[in-house]
N, C-alpha and C positions, 0 to 999 in steps of 0.2 A: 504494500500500500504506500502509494508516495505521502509528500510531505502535505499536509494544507491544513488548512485554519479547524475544518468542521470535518467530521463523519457522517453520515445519516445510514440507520439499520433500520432495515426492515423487519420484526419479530413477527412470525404467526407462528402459528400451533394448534393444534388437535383441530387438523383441516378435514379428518375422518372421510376422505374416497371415497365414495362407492356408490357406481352409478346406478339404481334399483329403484322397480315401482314403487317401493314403502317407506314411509319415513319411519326414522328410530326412535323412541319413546325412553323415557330415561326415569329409573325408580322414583323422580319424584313428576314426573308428567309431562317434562319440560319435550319441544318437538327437535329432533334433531334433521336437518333437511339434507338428509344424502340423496334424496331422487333432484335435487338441484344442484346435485354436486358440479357437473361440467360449469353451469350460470356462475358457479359462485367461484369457482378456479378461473375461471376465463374475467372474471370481473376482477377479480383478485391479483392476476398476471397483471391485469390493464393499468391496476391502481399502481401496484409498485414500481411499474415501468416510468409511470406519469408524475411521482416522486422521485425519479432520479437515485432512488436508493444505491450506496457505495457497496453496500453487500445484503445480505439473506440470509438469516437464520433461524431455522423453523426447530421449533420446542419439541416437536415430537407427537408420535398418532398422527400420522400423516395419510394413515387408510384405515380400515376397520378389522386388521388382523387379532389374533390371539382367541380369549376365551369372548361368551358374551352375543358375538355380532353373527356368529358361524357364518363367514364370508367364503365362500366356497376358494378352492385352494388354486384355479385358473384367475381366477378374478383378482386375489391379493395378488399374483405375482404382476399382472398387469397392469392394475392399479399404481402398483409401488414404483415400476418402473415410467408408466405415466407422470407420475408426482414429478420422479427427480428427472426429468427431461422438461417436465413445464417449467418446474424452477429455475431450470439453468435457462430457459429461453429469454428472460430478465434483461439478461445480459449484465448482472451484478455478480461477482464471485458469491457463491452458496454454502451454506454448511448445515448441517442435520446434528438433532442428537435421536438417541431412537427413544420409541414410547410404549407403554407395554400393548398395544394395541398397533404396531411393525412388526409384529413376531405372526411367522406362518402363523396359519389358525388355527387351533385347537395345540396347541406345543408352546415353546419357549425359544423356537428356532429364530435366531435372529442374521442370518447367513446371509439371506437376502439384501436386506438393510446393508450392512456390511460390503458387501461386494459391490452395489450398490455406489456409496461413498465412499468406498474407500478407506474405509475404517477398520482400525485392532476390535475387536470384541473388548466389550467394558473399558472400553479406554476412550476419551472425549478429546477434543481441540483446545490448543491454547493460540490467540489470533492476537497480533500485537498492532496496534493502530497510532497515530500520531498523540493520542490523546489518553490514553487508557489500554491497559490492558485485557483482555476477552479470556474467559475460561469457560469453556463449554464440558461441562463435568457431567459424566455417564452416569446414569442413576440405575441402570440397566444391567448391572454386573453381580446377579442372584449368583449363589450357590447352589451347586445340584442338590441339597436338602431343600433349600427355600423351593425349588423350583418342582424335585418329587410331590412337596406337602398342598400346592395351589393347585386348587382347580382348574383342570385344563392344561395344567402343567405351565400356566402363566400367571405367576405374579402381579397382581394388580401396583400394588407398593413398590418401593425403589429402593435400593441397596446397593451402595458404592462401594464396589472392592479392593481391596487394599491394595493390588493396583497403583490403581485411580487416585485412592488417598494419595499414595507416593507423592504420584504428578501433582494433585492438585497442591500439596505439604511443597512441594519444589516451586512452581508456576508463580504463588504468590511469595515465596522467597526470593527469587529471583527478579522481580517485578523492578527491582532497583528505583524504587521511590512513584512508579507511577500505580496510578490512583487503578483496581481492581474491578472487576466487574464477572458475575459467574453468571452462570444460566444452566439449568437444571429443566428436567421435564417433570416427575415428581416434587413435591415441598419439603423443604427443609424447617418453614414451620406454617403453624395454623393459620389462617386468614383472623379477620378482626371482624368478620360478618356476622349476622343472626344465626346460618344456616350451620345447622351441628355437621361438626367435626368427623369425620371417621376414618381410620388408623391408614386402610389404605391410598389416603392421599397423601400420605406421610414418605422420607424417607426411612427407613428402618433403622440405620445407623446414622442419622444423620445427626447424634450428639457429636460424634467422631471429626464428620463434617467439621460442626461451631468450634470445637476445638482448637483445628486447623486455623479457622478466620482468626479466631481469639488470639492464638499464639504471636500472628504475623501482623495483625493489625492491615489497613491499606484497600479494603474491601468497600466501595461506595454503594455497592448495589446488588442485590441478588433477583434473579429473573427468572420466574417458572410458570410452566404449563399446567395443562392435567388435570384442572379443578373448573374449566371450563366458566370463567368470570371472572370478571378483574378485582381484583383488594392490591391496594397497596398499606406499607406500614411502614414505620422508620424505630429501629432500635438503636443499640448503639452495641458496637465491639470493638471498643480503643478508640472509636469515630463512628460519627453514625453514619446507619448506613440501611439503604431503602430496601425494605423486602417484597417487591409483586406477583402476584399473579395476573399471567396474562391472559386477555378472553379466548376462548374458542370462536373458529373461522365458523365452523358448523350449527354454532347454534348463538340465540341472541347475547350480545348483540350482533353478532355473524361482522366480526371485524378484524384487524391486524393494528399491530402496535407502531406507531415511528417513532423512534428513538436519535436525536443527533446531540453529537457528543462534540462540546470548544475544548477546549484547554483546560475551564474550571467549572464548566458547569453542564450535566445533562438534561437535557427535554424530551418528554416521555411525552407523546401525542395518543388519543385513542382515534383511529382511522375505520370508519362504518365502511361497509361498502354500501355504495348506490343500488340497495335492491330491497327497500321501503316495503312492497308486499310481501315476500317469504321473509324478510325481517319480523313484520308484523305478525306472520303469524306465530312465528318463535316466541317470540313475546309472547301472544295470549294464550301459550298454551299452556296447559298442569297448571290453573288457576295463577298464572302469571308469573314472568320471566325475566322483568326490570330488575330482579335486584342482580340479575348478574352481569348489568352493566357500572354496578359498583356506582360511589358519590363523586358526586360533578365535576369536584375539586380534584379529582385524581384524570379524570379526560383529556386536563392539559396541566402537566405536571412539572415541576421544573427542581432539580437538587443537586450538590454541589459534587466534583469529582477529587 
């Protein structure tokens, strides 16, 4: 990446593929719009093209594999390979983490994915930019017990394998004074919402994770997927520092994140796509669906690096 003033990234996640006559319905009612999938990737292309985004990188669930969706096993492979060719049509350098919902269907296979990007198994990116540093840390790195004991042989929860720890315990050691930024598809912690909590939106180890931040200090921001609605928060470890989640493309408010990074300060945008009817219907479905476009004040966000 050369040198310049600004960055602007593109975030989405949990864009959930798959083109079929029925929409997905989610334990609490909410409408998931995969028979608009092509509408809402091709609007979504158009969007990030038309921001000039410097790069792309998607949180993860990028199709509807694993347990749950039983996406027939032609269709994931298709899907997956669809995604990572539409993304790179951008024409912005791309990066992926995977989500437990990339893993073939019905198993833990995440081979595909993998081959795919170009990716180690349980091992994530570290992306170094004028501004900040990028740690994109695998949440994906189960243990054959974790992974015998889940249904389906998929893991809904995240677990970073030590590995991962290593790199990530190195990445932000080595960071030599520049300001941190991690992104995860699983949470590292709870949202600040109404809506209860349940374990597997969690990472498993991820005290192990805080640890890590805590020890080195230099972390501005932490960025996750998975819980499909955006909350942000701000704690503090040595310096504060902002914890999000990011919304789902697939369901309300059916958008993607811009994020551009100066020298001392991040802007976190929330970015709708122009598709107001299947938005709407997102929205009213399972007795309503606003709250997982989170408070106002976080839509245009701004915090120091």
């Amino acid at each position: 990446m050369t040198e310049q003033s600004s960055t602007t990234i593109g975030i989405v996640t949990d864009t959930h593929y798959w083109v079929r006559s029925h929409p997905v319905y989610t334990t609490e009612g909410g409408l998931q719009l995969q028979p608009w999938s092509e509408q809402i990737l091709t609007t979504l292309l158009a969007e990030l093209q038309a921001a000039q985004v410097d790069l792309i990188i998607h949180l993860g669930d990028q199709v509807c594999g694993g347990g749950g969706y039983a996406m027939p096993d032609d269709e994931f492979e298709e899907a997956m390979g669809l995604m990572h060719r539409c993304l790179h049509s951008v024409g912005a350098p791309v990066y992926a983490l995977p989500g437990n919902h990339d893993v073939r269907p019905g198993s833990s296979d995440l081979r595909k994915f993998y081959s795919l990007w170009q990716s180690e198994a349980g091992i994530g990116k570290t992306i170094d930019l004028p501004q900040a540093r990028l740690i994109l840390l695998n949440t994906m790195g189960h243990t054959p017990e974790q992974i015998a004991d889940a249904p389906d042989g998929d893991p809904v929860y995240g677990y970073v394998a030590e590995a991962e720890l290593a790199r990530l315990d190195e990445a932000i050691a080595m960071a030599d004074g520049r300001p941190v930024l991690i992104f995860t598809h699983q949470l590292l912690a709870p949202w600040t919402g109404s809506q209860p909590w349940r374990d597997f939106y969690g990472v498993h180890n991820a005290s192990q994770v805080w640890a890590i931040i805590q020890r080195h200090g230099g972390v501005s921001a932490i960025l996750q997927g998975h819980a499909h609605r955006l909350d942000i928060q701000e704690c503090a470890v040595g310096r504060p520092c902002v914890v999000g989640v990011m919304p789902a493309t697939i369901e309300y408010p059916v958008a993607w994140m811009q994020l551009r990074l100066n020298s001392t300060q991040a802007h976190l945008q929330l970015c709708r796509l122009p598709l107001p009817e299947i938005s709407a219907l997102a929205e009213q479905s399972g007795g309503g669906q606003s709250w997982r476009q989170g408070e106002a004040n976080w839509w245009d966000y701004r915090f120091s690096l």
